[in-house]
N, C-alpha and C positions, 0 to 999 in steps of 0.2 A: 835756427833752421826754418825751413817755410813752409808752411803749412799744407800749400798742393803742387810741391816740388818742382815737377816742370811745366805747370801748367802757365808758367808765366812765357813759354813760350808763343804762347795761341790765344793769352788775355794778358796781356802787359802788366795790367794795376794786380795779380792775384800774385804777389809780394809779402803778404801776411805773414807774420810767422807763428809758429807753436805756439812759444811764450804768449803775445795776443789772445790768442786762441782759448787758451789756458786756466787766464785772467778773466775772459769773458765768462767760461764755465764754469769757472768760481762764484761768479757776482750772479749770474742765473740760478745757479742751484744753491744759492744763499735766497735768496727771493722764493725758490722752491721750497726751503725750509721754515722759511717764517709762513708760509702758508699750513705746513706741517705743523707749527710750534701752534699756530692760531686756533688751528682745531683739534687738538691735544692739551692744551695747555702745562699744565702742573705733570701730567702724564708722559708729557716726551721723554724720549733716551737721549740725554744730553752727550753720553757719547757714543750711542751711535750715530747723529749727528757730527758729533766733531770728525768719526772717522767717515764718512759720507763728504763733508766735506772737505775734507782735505784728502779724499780719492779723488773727487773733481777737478782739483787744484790740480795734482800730479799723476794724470790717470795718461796721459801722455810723453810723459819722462823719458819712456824705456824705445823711442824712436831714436831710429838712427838717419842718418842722409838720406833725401829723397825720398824716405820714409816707406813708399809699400814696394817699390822697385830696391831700394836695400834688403827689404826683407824677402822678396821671391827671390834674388841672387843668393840671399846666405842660405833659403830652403834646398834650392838647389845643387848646395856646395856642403849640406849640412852644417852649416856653422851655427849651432844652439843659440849664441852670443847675440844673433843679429836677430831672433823673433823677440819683437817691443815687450809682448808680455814677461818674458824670462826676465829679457834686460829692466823692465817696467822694477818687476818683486825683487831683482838684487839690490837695485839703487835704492830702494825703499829704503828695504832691510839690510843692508851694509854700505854707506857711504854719507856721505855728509848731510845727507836730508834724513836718513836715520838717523843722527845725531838732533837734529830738530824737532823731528816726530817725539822722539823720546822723551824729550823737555814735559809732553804734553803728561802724559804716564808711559812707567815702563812695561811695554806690551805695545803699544799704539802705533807705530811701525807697522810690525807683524797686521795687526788689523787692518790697517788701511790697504796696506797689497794684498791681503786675502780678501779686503771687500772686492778688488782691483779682478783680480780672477776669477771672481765669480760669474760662472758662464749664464746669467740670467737673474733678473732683480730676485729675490726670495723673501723681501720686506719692503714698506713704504720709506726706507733708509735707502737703500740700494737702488731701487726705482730710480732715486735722484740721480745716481750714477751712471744708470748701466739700463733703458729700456726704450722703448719703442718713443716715448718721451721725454727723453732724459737730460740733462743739462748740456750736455756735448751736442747732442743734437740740433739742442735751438739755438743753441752759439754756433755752430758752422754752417745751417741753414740760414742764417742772417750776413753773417761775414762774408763767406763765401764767394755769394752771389751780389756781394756789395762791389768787393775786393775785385773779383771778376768781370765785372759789367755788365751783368746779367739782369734781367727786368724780370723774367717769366715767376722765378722761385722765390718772391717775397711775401711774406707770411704777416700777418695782422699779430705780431707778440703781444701788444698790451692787454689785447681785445681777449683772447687765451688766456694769461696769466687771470686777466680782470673775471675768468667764469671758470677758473678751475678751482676743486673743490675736492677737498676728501671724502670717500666716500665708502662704505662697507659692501666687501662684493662676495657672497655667495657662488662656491666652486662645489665641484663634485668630479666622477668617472660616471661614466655611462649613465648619465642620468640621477646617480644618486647621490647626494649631498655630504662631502666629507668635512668639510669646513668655512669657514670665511678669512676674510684677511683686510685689509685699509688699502687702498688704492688711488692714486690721484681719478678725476672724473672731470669730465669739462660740463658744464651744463647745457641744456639743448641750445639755446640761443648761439653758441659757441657751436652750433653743429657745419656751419658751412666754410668756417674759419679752419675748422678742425681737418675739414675737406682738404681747404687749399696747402694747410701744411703738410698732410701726407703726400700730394700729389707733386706739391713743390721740392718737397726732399727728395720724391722720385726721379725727377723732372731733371734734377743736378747732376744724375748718375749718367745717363747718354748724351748730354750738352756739356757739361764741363770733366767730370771726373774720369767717363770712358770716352773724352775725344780721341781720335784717331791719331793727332799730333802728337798730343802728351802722350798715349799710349806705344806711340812708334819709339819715342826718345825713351821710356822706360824701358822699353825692351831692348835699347841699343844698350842703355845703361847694365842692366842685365848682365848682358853680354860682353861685356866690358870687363865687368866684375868678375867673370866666372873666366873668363882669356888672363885676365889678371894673375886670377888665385892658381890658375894652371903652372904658369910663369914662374910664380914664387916659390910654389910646391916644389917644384922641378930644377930650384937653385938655379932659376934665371934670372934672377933678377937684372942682371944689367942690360938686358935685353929689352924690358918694361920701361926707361926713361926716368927711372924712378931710384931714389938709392937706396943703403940696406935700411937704414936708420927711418926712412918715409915711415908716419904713422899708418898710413892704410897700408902698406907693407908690413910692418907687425903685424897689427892687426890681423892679416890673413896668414901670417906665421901664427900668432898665436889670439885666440879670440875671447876676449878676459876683459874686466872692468876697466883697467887701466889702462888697457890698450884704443877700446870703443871711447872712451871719452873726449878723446880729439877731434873724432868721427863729425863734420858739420859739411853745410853746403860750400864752405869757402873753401873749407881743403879740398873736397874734392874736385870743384871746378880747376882750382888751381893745380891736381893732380891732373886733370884732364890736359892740361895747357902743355903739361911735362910726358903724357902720354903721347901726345901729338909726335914728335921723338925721338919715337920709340922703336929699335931696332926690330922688333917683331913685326912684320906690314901687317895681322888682324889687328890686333892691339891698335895701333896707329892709326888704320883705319876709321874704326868706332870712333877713336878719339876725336878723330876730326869729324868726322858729322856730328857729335856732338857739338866740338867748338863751333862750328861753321853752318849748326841747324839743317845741317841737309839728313834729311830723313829718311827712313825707308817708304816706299809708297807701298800704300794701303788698294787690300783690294777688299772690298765688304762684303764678303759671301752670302750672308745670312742677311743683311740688308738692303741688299743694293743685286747681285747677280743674278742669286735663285730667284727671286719677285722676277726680275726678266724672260728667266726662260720654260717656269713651271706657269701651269693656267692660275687663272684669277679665281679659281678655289682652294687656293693653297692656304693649308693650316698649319697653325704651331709646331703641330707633330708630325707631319709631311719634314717642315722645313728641320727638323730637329734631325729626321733620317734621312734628308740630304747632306747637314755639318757633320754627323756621324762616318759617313762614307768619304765625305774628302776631308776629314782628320787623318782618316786611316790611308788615301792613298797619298797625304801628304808625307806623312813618315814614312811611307816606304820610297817615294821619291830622293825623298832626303840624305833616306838609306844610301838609295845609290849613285848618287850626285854629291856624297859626302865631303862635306868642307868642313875647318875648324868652327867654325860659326856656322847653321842651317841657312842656304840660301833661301829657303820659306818659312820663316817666324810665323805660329800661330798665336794667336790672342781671342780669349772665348771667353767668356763670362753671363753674369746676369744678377741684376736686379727684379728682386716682386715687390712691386708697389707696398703691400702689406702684408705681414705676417700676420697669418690669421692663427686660433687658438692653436688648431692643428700644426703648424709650422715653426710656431713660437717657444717659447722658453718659461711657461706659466699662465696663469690669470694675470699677474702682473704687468706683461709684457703685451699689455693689450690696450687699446686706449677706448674709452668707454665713455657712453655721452648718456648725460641722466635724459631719459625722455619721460616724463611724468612720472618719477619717483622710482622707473626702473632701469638697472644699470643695463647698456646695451654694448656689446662690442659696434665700434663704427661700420667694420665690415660687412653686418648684420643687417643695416639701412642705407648705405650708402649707395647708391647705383654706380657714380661715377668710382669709389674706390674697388668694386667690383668691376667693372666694366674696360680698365688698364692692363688687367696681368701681370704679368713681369719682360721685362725687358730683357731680351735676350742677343747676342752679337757673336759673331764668328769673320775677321779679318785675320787676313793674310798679308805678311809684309813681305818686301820683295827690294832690291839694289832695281833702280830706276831704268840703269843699263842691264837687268841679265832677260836678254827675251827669250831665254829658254823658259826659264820658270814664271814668266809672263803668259806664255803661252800655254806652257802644261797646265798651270791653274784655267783659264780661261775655258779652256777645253775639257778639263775635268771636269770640271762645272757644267758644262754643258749636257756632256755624257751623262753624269749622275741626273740631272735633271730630268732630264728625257726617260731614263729609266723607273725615276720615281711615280710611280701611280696616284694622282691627285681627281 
């Protein structure tokens, strides 16, 4: 499967797959461990390392097609099966790679997918896995933007690895001192490198991962999915293009290890080809803008319309109580213009540059640059990783022909605008 699913619609070459991916986060967080083993020596946890890395290896398994657009369709349909983490700890611990794991000792499995779920590094083992710098991280921050075409988000790796350093970090509450812990640490020389890779990770999220493109075709996919499982549910299948026996047909009958395992980008294009069709015209429809790339067009609320028509002192939180108000009058729109598919698809999200302690998941999760012998969070010196925010977006999709809802958004926007006090 491929690593940023549709994003090869809007950069050709970002083809990559998991697998790749994968492999990379192996061979990184093996380099992160011998710098572990270097300053530890005779003292390391040899397995907690081995389950460190071989959560690296397979910390990615439990994806299904298209990867975060399968998983908001099966949130939406509640299908348990299709969140990566569940599917992640079954495969672990019941199927052929627990048979592998096991080789190593019995229990090792189980370890590795509960390193896997662990909502936050809680040891310099896990860090390698799961942190603000973690192995996954500098494999797709590299790949990525390789694979993509992108020039902005390249990161100086050697020059990082070559000044990072274990290092003892002193934590507390409210000022008073509960303990300490090992922490990777980059050294100061390392401090402007350190820069460019937080900002370049940022930097991936409204350039490549939240394009407008790929976001439209997710949300059509989405939608597809959820038109689908309605279909199935409802003993229509012959109506879908699809027959009984189609794996993603199971699958949405019944949502289980052996049903997901089929589950990859080939079938599903190839479902797409046979949705095309498809006796139900939504169904059909989807299907063919998929096949055929025609999109929904994008209208950029939050980046592009309210900047037009609120004054040139509009803040974050201005523009946050203007996306608040046309969320709300877009669902009531929807309400009553109601179609099987919403003729106004909303997509909102956001990126913050950094998690800072307060937002974060520990001292661990923090990346720390020794400046003459004392550990600093970067966020603590950094102007420019202070000075970014987070990234925030509010688009609205729309059929390129309905200029009812062309209009009504347009003019929502305007009205809200005008009402909000800046």
């Amino acid at each position: 499967m491929k690593q940023l699913a549709f994003s090869e619609l809007v950069f050709p070459g970002a083809t990559h797959t998991r697998f790749a991916h994968s492999v990379g986060v192996f061979h990184i967080a093996r380099q992160l461990m011998s710098i572990i083993r270097d300053h530890l020596g005779n003292d390391i946890d040899d397995d907690r390392a081995k389950v460190a890395l071989a959560a690296a290896l397979v910390h990615d398994i439990g994806h299904g097609p298209f990867s975060h657009s399968f998983e908001e369709a099966g949130e939406k349909l509640d299908i348990p099966y299709s969140k990566h983490e569940a599917v992640s700890a079954d495969l672990i611990k019941n199927s052929e790679v627990a048979e592998v794991l096991a080789k190593v000792h019995k229990g090792f499995p189980e370890e590795v997918a509960n390193l896997i779920a662990i909502d936050g590094p809680t040891d310099i083992y896990s860090a390698v896995v799961s942190s603000q710098f973690d192995a996954d991280r500098l494999d797709y921050i590299q790949r990525d933007p390789l694979m993509a075409g992108t020039q902005h988000s390249q990161i100086d790796f050697t020059w990082l690895r070559s000044n990072l350093e274990i290092g003892t970090l002193q934590y507390g509450v409210d000022d008073e001192p509960v303990g300490e812990t090992e922490t990777f640490v980059l050294g100061s020389k390392a401090f402007f490198a350190a820069e460019t890779y937080i900002l370049g990770l940022f930097h991936l999220y409204p350039t490549v991962y939240f394009h407008k493109a790929t976001r439209s075709a997710e949300k059509l996919f989405t939608y597809l999915m959820v038109r689908l499982h309605d279909l199935v549910k409802n003993g229509d299948v012959d109506r879908t293009g699809l027959n009984s026996q189609h794996p993603l047909v199971k699958f949405l009958e019944h949502s289980n290890q052996e049903n997901f395992l089929p589950m990859d980008d080939a079938l599903i294009w190839g479902s797409i080809h046979q949705m095309v069709d498809a006796e139900d015209k939504c169904l059909q429809e989807i299907a063919q803008r998929l096949r055929d790339r025609k999109l929904l067009k994008c209208i950029d609320a939050r980046g592009d319309r309210f900047p037009r028509h609120l004054s040139v002192h509009v803040t974050d939180e201005i523009l946050d109580v203007a996306c608040a108000e046309l969320v709300k009058a877009v669902d009531v729109w929807n309400l009553e213009n109601e179609t099987i598919t919403p003729r106004i698809i909303l997509d909102d999200g956001k990126r913050p540059t950094y998690k800072r302690f307060s937002e974060g998941k520990g001292p661990l999760n923090r990346i720390h640059i020794n400046m003459n012998d004392e550990l600093v969070d970067v966020s603590e010196v950094s102007r420019a990783v202070n000075a970014s925010g987070t990234f925030k977006f509010l688009r609205a999709y729309i059929d390129e022909n309905d200029a009812d809802a062309r209009k009504f958004l347009e003019q929502k926007i305007e009205d809200i605008a005008k009402g909000v006090k800046t």
